[in-house]
N, C-alpha and C positions, 0 to 999 in steps of 0.2 A: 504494500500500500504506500500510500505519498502522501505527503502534508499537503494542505489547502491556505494559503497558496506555499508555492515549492519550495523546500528548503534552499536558503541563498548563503554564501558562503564567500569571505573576502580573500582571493587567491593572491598572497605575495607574488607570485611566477607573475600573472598579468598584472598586477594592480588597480582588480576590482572589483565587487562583487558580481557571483556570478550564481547562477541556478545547478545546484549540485547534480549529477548524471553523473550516479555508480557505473565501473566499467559493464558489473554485473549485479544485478540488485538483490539476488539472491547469494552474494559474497561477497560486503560492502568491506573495505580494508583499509583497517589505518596503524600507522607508525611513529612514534612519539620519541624523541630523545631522550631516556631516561638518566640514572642518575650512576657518577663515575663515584663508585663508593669507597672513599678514602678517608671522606669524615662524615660529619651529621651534614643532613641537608638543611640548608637556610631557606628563610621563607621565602624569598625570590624564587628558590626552586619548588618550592609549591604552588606557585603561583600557575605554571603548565599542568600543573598534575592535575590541579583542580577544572583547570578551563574543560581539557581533554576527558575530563571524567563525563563532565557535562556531555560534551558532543558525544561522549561515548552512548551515555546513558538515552539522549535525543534518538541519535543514530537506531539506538536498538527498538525506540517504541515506535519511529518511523518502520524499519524494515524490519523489526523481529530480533529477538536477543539471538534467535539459532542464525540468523544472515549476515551478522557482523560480526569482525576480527579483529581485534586491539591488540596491538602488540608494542608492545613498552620496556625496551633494552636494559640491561647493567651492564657499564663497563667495570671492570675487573680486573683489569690491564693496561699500566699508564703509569707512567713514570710520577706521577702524583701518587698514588698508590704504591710505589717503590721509595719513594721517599718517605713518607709519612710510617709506613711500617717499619725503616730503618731507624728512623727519628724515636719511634715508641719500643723500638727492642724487639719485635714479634714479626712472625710469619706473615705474608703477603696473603697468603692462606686466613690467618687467622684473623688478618686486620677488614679484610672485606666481606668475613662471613657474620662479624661484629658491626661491621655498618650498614652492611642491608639490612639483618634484624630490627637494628633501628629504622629505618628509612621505610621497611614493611611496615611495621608498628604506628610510626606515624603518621602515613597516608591512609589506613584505615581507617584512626583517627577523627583523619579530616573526612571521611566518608565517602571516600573513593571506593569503588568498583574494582576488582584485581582486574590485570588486561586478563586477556585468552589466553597469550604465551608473554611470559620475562625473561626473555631469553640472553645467556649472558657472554660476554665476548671471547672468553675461554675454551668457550664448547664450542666455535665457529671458527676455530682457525683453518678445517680445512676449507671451508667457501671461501674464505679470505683469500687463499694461495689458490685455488682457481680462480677467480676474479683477477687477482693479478696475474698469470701466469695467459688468461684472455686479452688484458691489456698490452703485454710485451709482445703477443704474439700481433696485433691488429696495432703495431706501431705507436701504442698511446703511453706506454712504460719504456723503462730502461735500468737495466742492474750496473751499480756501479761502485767500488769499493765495500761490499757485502750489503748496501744498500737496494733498493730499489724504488725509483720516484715516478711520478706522474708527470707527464710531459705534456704542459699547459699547454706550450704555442698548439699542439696537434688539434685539439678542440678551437674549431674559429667558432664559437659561440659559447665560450667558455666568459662566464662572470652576469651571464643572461637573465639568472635569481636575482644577484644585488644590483645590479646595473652599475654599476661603480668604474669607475676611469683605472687605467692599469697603475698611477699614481694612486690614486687610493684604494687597491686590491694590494700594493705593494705591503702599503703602511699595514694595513690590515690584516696582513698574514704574518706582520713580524718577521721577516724574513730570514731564516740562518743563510751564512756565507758558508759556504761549501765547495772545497775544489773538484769535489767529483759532480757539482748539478749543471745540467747544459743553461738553463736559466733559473733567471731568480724567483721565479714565482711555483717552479717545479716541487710537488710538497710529498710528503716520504710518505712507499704503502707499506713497507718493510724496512726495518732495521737491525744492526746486528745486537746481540746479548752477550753482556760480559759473563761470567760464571756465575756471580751471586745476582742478575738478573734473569727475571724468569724468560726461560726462552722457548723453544719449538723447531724443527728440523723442518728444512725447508731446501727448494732447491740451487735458493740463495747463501744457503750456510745455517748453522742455529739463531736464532734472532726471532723477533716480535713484530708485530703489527703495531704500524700509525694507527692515530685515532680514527680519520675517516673512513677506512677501509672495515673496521670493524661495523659501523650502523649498515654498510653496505650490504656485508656478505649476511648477517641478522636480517633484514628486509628480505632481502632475495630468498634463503630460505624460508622464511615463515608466512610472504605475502607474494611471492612471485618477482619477476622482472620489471613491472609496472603496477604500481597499484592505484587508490583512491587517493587519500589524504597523506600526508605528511606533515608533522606539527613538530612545535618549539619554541623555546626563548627566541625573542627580536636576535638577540646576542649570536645568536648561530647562523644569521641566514649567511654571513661570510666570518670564516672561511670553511666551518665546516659543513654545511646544507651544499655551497657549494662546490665542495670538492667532492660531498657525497654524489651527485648529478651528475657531476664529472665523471668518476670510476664507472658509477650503474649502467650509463649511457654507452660510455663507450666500449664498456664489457659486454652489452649484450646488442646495440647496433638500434637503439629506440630514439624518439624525439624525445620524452619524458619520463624523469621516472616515477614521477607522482604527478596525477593531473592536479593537484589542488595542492598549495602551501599555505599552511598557517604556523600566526607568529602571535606571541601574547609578547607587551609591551613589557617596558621596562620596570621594577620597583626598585622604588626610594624609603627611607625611615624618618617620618618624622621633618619632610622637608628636604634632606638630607641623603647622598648617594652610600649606600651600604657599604662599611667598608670598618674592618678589626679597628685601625689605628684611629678612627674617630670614634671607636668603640659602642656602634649600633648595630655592630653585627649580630644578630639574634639568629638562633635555630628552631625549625616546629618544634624540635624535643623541649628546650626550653620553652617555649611560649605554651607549650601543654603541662609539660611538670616542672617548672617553676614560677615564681614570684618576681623574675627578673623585671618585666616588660609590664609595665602599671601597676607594679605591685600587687599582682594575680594571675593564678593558673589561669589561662583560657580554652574555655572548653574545643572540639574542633570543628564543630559547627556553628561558632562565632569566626574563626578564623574564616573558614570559608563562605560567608555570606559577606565578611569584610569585602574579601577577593572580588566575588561576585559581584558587587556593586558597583565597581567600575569597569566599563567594558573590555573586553579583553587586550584589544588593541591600544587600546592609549594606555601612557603612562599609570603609576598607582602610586600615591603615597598613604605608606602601610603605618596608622597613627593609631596611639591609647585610644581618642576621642572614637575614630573608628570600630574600634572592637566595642567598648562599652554601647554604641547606638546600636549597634549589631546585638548586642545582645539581648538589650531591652528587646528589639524586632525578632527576635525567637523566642523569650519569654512570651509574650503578648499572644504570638502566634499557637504557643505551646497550650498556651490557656484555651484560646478558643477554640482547639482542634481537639482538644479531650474528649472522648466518648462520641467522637463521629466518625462514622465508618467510612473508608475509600469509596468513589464512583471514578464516572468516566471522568478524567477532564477538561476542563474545557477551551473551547476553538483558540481562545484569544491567549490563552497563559500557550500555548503550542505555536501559536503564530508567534508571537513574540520569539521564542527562542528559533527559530527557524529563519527570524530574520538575523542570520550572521550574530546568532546568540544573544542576542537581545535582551539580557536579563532584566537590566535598566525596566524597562517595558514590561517583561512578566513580573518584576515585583511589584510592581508601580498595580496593575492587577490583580494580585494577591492583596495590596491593601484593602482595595476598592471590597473585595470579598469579605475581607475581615469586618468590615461596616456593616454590611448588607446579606453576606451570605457563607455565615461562618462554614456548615456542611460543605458546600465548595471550594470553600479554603482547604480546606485538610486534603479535599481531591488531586489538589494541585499541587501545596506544597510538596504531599507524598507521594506520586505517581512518580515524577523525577528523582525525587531524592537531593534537590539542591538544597534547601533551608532545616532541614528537619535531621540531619545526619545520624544522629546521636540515639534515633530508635533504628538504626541500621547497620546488619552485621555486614562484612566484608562476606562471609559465608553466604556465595547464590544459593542453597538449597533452604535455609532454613535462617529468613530475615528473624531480627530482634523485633517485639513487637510492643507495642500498647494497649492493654484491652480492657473495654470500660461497657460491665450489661451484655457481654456477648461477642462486643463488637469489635474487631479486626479496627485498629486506628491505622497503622500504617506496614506496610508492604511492600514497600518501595524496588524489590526485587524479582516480583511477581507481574508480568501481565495483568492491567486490570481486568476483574470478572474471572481469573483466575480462581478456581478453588484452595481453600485454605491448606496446607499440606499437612496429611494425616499425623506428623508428628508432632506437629504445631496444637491442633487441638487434642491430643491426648497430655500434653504438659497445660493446656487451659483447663482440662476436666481436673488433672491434679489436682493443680491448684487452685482451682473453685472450690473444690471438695475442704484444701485446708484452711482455706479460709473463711469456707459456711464455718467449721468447726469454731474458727478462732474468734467468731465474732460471735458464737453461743459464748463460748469463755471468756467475752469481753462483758458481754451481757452479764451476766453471775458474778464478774468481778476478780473472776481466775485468772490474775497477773499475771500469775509464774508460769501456766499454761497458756498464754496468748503469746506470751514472749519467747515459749519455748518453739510454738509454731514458728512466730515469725523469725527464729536465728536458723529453724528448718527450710524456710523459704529461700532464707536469704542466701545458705549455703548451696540452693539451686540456682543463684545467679537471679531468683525475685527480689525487686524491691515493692513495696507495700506503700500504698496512699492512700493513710486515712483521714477521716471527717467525725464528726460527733455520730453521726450515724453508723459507721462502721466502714470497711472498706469495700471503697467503691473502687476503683483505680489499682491494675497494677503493672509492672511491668518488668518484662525478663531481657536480660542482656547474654550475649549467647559468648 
């Protein structure tokens, strides 16, 4: 099926928006930059995870959760990740099996969606070394001192992404001076490994992959030679988007390797460009568990409603003042969506996001709801999953839920009209059952027995929301 009217999308490649048209509508495919895990990720970097959760999650009530493919990288390999693990004394091994758990952890969090596949650049080295070993062969590489580079002049439409002048491609690539490169813009898909860097047997000697070669040979397996979308930081469209274009293209003889490019803008803190020695650098891990950033944990569906309030494309400045209005605007919401159950939602909160994500717009209609028609508010908030995170597990089989009289609140992972999954309501009959109990024992005045249910509850991952009347509200976190 299709949205009404058609989903529209702002393509970097052209510069402008355009009416999306899957290659294939029954295998809509997209690929995200993910993250080089060497430390924690900062909130800038959450800023793509959140954008692309969204289109994920749009993408899937447009075409079907079974027709769409997300795929969202770790690199794992990267002389950033060789440093830092030297610097901390430990395994390369052990330093990035330690920050993806984090960086898991915290985009769940934020109520992100997992992609399809996280596929990581370690497990791809042989695609890598045919994709370059395509490129040397079809004139576009060249091995030189155990090296091997990408031979820019050969693409005459090479820098066609950023449009940028070969002065400012220059600047922008940082250029190393190198006596084995034939030109200066020519950028490494292999290089050699000393002994205590990790390396890989190759027909160039033992050594490792450049950074761009790895999202390459990652895509190509998991989405094909061409696909739909490709998304990212503003920050990547040069030099790494496009030197990724470069390799794909000319490894496999296509115009494009993504019909569609998207870029989320840039964030600031506070006014101010992010950065240690000004000392605003903040991480999700900190702005979730601790008291750094306003003197309070924040929850992660206040961070990402923050995000979402400014359109993806423009700038963001990531402020206290912002999270605390965010919050209010999901308390408020939180209120009025209690005890109503999901429906279909409606034309206008789906138009909105269809216009090149338009969140500005569907909140702007979610309030208009909150006045007027609170049951349709909850429809909407919770169908996507963008404002309401925090009743939502990362686990697609068995969402977290809220349930107030019977009623299913939210399901944000479920097709609407979707029947409730059978093991969903046998943990409702549970705990119906101990709660009919606990509220007899509240009635009689049996403390020690209402209390004993509820640290039984509680050890099931319920929490309990009572009233003078008894418990009407509760809600289980999975």
């Amino acid at each position: 099926m299709s949205p009404t009217p058609p989903l529209k999308l702002y393509n970097t490649l052209t510069r402008g928006k355009e009416a999306f048209v899957p290659l294939d509508p029954s295998n809509v495919r997209m690929y995200v930059c993910g993250p080089t895990v060497y430390d924690f990720a900062h909130i800038g970097n959450a800023r793509p995870i959140i954008v692309f959760d969204v289109l994920y999650r749009l993408l899937r009530h447009v075409y079907g959760a079974e027709h769409v493919r997300y795929v969202r990288n770790i690199t794992d390999v990267d002389d950033k990740i060789n440093a830092r693990a030297a610097e901390r004394g430990i395994s390369i091994r052990e330093l990035t099996e330690e920050t993806n758990e984090v960086f898991q952890a915290d985009v769940k969090a934020l109520g992100c969606l997992e992609p399809d596949v996280q596929p990581r650049a370690t497990e791809h080295i042989a695609q890598m070394i045919a994709i370059i070993e395509r490129l040397i062969a079809s004139g576009h590489a060249y091995a030189a001192d155990g090296h091997v580079l990408f031979d820019v002049p050969s693409m005459k439409d090479y820098g066609r992404l950023s449009r940028r002048s070969l002065d400012e491609m220059i600047a922008g690539a940082r250029v190393d001076v190198a006596p084995y490169k034939r030109g200066d813009m020519d950028f490494v898909l292999w290089k050699p490994s000393k002994d205590a860097e990790p390396g890989w047997e190759s027909p160039w000697g033992r050594g490792r992959p450049g950074w761009h070669i790895e999202c390459s040979a990652m895509s190509w397996k998991h989405l094909g030679e061409v696909f739909d979308i490709h998304g990212g930081g503003i920050d990547l469209v040069f030099p790494h988007h496009e030197n990724e274009i470069a390799q794909t293209r000319c490894a496999f003889g296509h115009d494009v390797m993504a019909n569609v490019w998207m870029h989320n803008g840039f964030l600031q803190v506070e006014g101010e460009k992010m950065s240690k020695s000004l000392g605003n650098f903040v991480t999700i891990h900190e702005l979730l568990n601790t008291e750094r950033f306003g003197g309070r944990k924040w929850p992660g569906e206040v961070l990402r409603l923050a995000m979402l309030r400014t359109h993806y494309r423009q700038p963001i400045d990531f402020t206290v003042k912002a999270l605390e209005e965010a919050k209010a605007t999901i308390d408020d919401w939180g209120r009025a969506t209690t005890g109503v159950s999901p429906s279909v939602p409606t034309a206008e909160f789906v138009d909105a996001l269809s216009d090149d994500l338009n969140f500005a717009k569907a909140e702007a209609h979610l309030h208009m709801l909150r006045k007027s028609e609170p049951a349709a508010l909850a429809a909407n908030a919770n169908f996507i999953g963008l404002v309401l995170p925090r009743f939502i597990s990362s686990d697609l089989a068995i969402p977290s839920l809220t349930i107030s009289s019977g009623h299913v609140t939210v399901d944000a992972h479920a097709t609407f009209g979707d029947h409730i999954d059978a093991e969903v309501i046998s943990i409702r009959e549970r705990v119906d059952k101990l709660i009919t109990v606990r509220n007899a024992a509240r009635a009689a005045k049996n403390w020690a027995e209402s209390d004993r249910i509820r640290d039984e509850l509680a050890a099931m991952g319920v929490a309990l929301k009572d009233n003078k009347d008894g418990t009407t509200t509760w809600e289980v976190k999975r």
